[in-house]
Every structure is written in C-alpha cells, then in structure tokens.
C-alpha positions as CSV (number, residue, x, y, z in Angstrom):
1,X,3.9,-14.3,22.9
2,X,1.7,-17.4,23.4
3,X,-1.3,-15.1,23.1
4,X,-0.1,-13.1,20.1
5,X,0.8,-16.7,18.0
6,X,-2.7,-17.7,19.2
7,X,-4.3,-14.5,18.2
8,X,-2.6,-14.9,14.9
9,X,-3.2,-18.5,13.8
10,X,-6.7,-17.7,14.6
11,X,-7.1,-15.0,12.2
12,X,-5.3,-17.2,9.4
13,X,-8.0,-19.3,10.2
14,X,-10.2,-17.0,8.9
15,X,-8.8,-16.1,5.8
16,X,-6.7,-13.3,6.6
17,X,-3.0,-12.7,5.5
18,X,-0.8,-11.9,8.6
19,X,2.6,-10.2,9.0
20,X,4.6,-9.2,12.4
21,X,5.0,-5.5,13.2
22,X,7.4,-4.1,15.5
23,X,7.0,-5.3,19.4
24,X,5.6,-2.3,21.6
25,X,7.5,-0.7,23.4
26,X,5.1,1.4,25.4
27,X,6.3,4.4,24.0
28,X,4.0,7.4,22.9
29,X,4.9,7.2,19.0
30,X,3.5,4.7,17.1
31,X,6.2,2.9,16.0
32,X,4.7,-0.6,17.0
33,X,2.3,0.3,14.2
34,X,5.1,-0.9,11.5
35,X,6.1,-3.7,9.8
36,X,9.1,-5.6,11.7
37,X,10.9,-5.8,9.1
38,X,14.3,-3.6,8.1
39,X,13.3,-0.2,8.3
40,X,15.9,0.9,5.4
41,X,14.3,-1.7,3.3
42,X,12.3,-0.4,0.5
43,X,10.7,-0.8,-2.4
44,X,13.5,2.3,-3.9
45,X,16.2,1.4,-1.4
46,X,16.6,-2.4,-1.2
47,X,20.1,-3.5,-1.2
48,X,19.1,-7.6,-1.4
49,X,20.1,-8.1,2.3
50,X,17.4,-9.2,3.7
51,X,16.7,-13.0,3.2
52,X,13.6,-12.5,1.7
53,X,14.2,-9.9,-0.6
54,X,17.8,-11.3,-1.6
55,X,16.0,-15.1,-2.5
56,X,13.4,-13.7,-4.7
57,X,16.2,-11.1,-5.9
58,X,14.0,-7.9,-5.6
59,X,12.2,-6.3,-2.9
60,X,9.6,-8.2,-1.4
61,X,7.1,-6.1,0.6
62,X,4.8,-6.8,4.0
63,X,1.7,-6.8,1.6
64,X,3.5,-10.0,0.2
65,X,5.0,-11.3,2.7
66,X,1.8,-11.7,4.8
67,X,0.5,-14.9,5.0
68,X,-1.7,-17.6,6.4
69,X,0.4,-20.6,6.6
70,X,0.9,-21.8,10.0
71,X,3.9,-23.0,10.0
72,X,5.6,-19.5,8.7
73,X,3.3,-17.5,11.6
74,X,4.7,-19.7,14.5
75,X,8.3,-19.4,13.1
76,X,7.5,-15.6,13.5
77,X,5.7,-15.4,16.4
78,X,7.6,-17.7,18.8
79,X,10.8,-15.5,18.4
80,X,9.5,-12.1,19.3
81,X,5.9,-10.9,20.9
82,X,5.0,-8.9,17.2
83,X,1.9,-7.2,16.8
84,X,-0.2,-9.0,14.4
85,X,-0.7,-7.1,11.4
86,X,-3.8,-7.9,9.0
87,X,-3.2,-7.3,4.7
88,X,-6.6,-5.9,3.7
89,X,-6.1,-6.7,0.3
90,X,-5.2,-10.3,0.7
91,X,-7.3,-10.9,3.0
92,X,-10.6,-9.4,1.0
93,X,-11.3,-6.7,3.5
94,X,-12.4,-3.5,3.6
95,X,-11.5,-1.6,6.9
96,X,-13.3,1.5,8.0
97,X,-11.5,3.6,10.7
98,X,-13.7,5.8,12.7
99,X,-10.5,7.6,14.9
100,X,-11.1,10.2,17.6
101,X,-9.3,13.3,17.6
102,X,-5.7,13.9,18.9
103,X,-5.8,16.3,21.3
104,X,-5.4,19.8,19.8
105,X,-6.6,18.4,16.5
106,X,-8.8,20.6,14.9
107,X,-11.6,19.9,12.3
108,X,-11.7,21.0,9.1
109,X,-13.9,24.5,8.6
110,X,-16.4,23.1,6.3
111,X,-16.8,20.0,9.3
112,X,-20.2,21.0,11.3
113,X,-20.4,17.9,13.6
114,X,-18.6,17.3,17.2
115,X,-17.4,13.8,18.4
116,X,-15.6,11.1,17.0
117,X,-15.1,9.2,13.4
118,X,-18.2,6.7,14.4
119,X,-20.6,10.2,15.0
120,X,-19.0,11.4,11.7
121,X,-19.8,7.5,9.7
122,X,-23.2,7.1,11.2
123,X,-24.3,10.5,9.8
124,X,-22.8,9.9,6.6
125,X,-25.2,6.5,6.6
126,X,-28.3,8.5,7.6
127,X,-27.6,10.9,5.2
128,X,-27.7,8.0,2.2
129,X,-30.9,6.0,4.0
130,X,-28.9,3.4,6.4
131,X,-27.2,2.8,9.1
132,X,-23.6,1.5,10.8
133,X,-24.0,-2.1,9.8
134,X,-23.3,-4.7,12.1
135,X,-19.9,-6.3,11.5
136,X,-16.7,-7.6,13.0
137,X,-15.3,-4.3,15.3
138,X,-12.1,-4.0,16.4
139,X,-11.7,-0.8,19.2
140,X,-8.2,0.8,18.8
141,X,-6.0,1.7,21.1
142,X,-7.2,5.1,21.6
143,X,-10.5,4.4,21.6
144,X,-11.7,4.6,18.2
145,X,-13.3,1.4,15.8
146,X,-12.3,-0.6,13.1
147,X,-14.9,-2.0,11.0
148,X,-14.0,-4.6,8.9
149,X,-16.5,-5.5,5.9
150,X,-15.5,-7.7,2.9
151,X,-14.0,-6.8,-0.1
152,X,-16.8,-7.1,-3.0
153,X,-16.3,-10.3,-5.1
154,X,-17.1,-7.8,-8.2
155,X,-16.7,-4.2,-9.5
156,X,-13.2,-2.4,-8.8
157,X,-10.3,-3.0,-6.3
158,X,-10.9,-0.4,-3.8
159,X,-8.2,1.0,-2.2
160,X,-6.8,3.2,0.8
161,X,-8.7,6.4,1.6
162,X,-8.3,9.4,4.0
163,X,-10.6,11.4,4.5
164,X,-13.1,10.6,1.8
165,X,-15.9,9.9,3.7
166,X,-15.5,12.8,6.5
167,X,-13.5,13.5,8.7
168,X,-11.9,11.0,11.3
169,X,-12.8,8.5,8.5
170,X,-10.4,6.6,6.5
171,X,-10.6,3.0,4.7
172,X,-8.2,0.2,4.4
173,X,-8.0,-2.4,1.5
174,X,-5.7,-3.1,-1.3
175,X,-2.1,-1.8,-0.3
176,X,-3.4,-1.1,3.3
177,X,-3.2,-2.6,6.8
178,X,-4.4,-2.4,10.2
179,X,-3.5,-3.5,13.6
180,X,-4.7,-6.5,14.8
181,X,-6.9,-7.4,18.2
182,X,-4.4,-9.0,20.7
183,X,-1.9,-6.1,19.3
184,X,-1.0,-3.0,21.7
185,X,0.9,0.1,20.2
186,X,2.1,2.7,23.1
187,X,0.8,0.5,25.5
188,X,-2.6,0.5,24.7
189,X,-4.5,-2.6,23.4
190,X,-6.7,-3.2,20.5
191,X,-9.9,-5.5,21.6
192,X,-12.4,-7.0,19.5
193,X,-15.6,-5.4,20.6
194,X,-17.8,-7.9,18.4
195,X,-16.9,-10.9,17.0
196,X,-18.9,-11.8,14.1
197,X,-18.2,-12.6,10.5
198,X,-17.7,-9.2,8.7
199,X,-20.4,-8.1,6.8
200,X,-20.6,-7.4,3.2
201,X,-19.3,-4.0,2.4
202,X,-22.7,-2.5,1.4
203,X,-23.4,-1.5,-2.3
204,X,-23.7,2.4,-1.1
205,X,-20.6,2.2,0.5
206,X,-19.2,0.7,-2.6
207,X,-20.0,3.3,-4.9
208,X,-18.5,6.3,-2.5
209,X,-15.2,4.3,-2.0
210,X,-15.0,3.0,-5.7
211,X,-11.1,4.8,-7.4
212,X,-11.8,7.5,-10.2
213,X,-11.6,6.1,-13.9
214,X,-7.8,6.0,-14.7
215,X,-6.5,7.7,-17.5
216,X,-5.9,5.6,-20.7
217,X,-2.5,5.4,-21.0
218,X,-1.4,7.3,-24.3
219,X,3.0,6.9,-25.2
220,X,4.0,10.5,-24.4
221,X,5.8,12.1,-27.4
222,X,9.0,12.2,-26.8
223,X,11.6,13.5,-29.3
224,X,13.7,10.6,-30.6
225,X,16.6,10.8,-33.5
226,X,15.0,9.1,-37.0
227,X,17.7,6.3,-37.1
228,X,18.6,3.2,-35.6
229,X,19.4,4.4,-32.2
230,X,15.9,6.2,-32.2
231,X,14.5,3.0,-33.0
232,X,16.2,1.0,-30.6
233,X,15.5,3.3,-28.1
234,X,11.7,4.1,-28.6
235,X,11.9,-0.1,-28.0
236,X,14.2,0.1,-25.0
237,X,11.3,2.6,-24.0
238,X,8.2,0.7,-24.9
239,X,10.0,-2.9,-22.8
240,X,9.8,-0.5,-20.1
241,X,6.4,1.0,-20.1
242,X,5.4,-2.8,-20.8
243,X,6.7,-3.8,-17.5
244,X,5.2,-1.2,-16.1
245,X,2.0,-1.5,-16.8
246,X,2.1,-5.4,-16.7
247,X,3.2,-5.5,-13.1
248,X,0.9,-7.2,-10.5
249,X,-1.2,-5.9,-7.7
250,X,1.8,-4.9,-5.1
251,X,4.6,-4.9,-7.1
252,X,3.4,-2.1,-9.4
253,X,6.2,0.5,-7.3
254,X,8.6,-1.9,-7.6
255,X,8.2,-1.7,-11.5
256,X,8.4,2.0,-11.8
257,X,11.5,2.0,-9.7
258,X,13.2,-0.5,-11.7
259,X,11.6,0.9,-14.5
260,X,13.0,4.4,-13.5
261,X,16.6,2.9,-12.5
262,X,16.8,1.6,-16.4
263,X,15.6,4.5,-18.2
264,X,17.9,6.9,-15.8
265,X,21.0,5.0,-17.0
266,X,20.3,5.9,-20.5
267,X,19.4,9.4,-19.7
268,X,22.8,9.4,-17.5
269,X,24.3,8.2,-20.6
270,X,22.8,11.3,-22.6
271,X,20.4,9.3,-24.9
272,X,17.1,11.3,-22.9
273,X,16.8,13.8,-20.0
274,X,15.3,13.2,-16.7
275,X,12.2,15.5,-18.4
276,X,12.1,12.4,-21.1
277,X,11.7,9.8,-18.4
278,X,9.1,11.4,-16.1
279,X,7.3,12.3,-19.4
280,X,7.1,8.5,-20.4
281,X,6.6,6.8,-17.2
282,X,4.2,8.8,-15.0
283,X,1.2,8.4,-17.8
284,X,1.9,4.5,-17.0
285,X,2.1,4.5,-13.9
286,X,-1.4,7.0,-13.5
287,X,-2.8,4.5,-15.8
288,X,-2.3,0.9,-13.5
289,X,-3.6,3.4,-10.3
290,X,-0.4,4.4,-8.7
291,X,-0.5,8.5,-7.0
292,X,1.1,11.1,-8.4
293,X,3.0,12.0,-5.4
294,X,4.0,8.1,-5.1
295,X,5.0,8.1,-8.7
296,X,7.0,11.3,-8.7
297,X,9.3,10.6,-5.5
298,X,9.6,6.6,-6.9
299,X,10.8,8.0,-10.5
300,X,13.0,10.5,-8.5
301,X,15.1,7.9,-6.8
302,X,14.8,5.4,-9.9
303,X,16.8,8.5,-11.6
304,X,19.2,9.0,-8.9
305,X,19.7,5.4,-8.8
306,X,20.4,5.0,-12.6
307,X,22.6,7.6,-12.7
308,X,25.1,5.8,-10.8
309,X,25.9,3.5,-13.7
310,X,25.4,5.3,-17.3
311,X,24.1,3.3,-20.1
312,X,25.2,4.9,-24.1
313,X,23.1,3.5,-26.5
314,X,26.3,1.8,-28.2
315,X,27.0,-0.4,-24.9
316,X,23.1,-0.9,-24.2
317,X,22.9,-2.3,-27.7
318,X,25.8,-4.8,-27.1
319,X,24.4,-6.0,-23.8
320,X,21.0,-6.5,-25.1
C-alpha cells in the first residue's frame, strides 16, 4: 500500500486526477481494471446508497470522483492496496494504447501488417511524414504501451476511440481511463518505461482523432393535442431537452437518464408513447456527443424506470 499511496500522490503532483480501482487479485480476468467502487452503482441504477452519490443526491461517477487532493488519496489508499486509476479528461491527457494480441485474436481482413499495436502506430506515423514521438510510456501488463500526450489547450474535446487508428490502437481522453504505473491487474504490473513530461499530442494526430460534427439539434415533431395540456406538455418537453443538452462534461448520461425517467412517467401516464420519448431525446442527446448505443440502452432503462410511478398531465400540473 505504501507504494501505491506514493505512486498516487506523485501523479497528483503532476496534474492528474486519481481514483482507486479494485485490488488485484491475481486472477486472469481483468477485474482489477475497475473502478472500486459499488459495482451495482450506475449512472441508470443508483439507488443513493453510496455516500457519495447519496450527499450530492444523484449519481456521482469515477470520472468525478477522481481527484488530486492529498488528503482524499491517502484516506483511499491507506485502507486498501487499489490500483491507481488516471481520468484522462481531467487530467488533460490523451492516451494512446498500442495492445498486443490475445492469443487466438485474429486481425481484421483488410489488416496487412504482423506484430503489435506499436508496429501498427509507428506505420500509421510514417505513413503521414512522422514518427512515434517521444513521451511519457507506460508498458502494460501484457506487454503493450501507453502513451500519454496532452490534451490540446484548443480545438475539440477528443474523446475515447477503438480502433480508429488501426488495429491494436485505441485512445483515452474525455470519459476514459487507464491503469496507472505501480498498478498490477492479474498479477502483472504496469511500469513506466520513460519518464518524461508527456508531449504534446501532435497536430496530425489531432486531426485523425478529432469527433465527427454533431448534428444540430432540431425539436422532433411530435404530435401534441392543440390545448392546454399540449401546451403544458410541449414545455414539460422542452425543460427536459433543456436539461439535457445543458448538462456538463460527465454528467451528460446522468441527464438523459433522469431525463428519460421524467418523460417515461408521463408516457406511463398515457400523455406520449415510449416512440414519443426516444423521438424527442435521442436528437439531444446525438447533439451534446453522447453514442447512439449509449443513448438507446440509457433512454431504455429511463423508461422502465418511469414507468414505475405514472405521471397524468392533471397531477403533473398540480405538482409543478
């Protein structure tokens, strides 16, 4: 534990937001790789238990809850030997990891190189004039590299990729993690292999890794009676797609789900369908970057949710 609080207080040192993931157990899964928090707690199934969530009265994720202040890190780390887990977002890094292949993994058949994620990254550099630059490397457990760069201070948030650079390459940043040097997960450690100050994520790499325009967000049509209930619910509506899209960097699930859970009590009440909902709320939630898969499953259990406690537009009105 000693090293682990050290390792940890170091990197707050530097800047970068640090939460505790699960002790290893020197198993072969990779459970050590998540957040030690409740496992049942999330974003669509948070029942206020936990001390964190129930004192800010919401859910309160491991993107938030990673930190830098001393004092909370040695309160954490002197209880349990956690991994150390790094926020990228937070933090302003971008984290490129090269993996190797499992064994029996086979690439895809458009993939015409052997080796590893770093043979895959240092031909994607040649083939746009450069090269790996030198930066702060972190070797993985089994054997791959993380490369952390830093976030640019302009231009948009980049996010989590798979994939989009070839294959055996993701990226970390906003909404994403990695494991921390001084960490092990199955039994293997993670080492730095260079200790430097990360580099700036070059201007290239930038471009390749920069999120595809989002859709403008345009109020889906949806059929509403011409009287004084359709008016108070297209405004019941519009408070909802407001929160929506007003939610912060992190919180911006949270907000559909609550979002969802709201609307689904007045389509449990029979004011809209589930159809009405999803047709409001996933143009929103497109529009501040969220995934359609993310967005469908998170309106899915906001519905489910909702429908446990049915709204009619007569009783909404009287508790508004």
């Amino acid at each position: 534990m000693p090293d682990l609080l050290a390792a940890a207080l170091a990197y707050a040192e530097r800047g970068w937001h640090v939460f505790p993931l699960r002790p290893d157990t020197r198993t072969a899964d990779d459970s050590a790789k998540r957040p030690a928090f409740p496992s049942r707690c999330t974003a669509d199934r948070c029942d206020l238990t936990d001390p964190r969530c129930k004192t800010a009265g919401r859910h309160v994720g491991w993107e938030e809850r990673a930190t830098t202040d001393p004092s909370r890190i040695r309160r954490a780390w002197s209880t349990r030997p956690y991994g150390i887990g790094i926020a990228c977002g937070p933090s302003g890094l971008v984290v490129v990891d090269l993996d190797v292949p499992k064994p029996g993994q086979i690439p895809p058949a458009d993939h015409d190189l052997c080796g590893n994620g770093v043979d895959v990254f240092a031909t994607v550099c040649h083939q746009h004039g450069h090269r790996i630059e030198t930066t702060y490397t972190v070797t993985t457990g089994r054997g791959g590299s993380h490369l952390y760069y830093r976030h640019p201070s302009t231009g948009p948030t980049l996010r989590n990729t798979a994939g989009a650079l070839g294959w055996l390459v993701d990226t970390r940043a906003h909404g994403g993690y990695v494991v921390a040097a001084g960490s092990t997960v199955a039994g293997r450690p993670y080492t730095v292999a260079l200790d430097v100050d990360p580099a700036p994520l070059p201007d290239w790499l930038t471009a390749l890794l920069a999120p595809a325009a989002r859709p403008a967000h345009r109020p889906a049509a949806v059929a509403l009676p011409a009287d004084r209930h359709g008016r108070y619910l297209a405004a019941a509506i519009r408070r909802q797609v407001d929160h929506l899209t007003g939610a912060g960097e992190g919180q911006r699930n949270h907000a559909l789900f609550t979002s969802a859970v709201a609307l689904g009590q007045l389509a449990a009440g029979g004011a809209l369908t589930d159809d009405d909902v999803t047709a409001v709320l996933e143009p929103a939630a497109l529009s501040i970057g969220l995934r359609r898969g993310e967005i469908a499953r998170t309106i899915a259990s906001g519905l489910r949710v909702g429908a446990r406690n049915p709204r009619t537009l007569a009783t909404d009105r009287r508790a508004a």
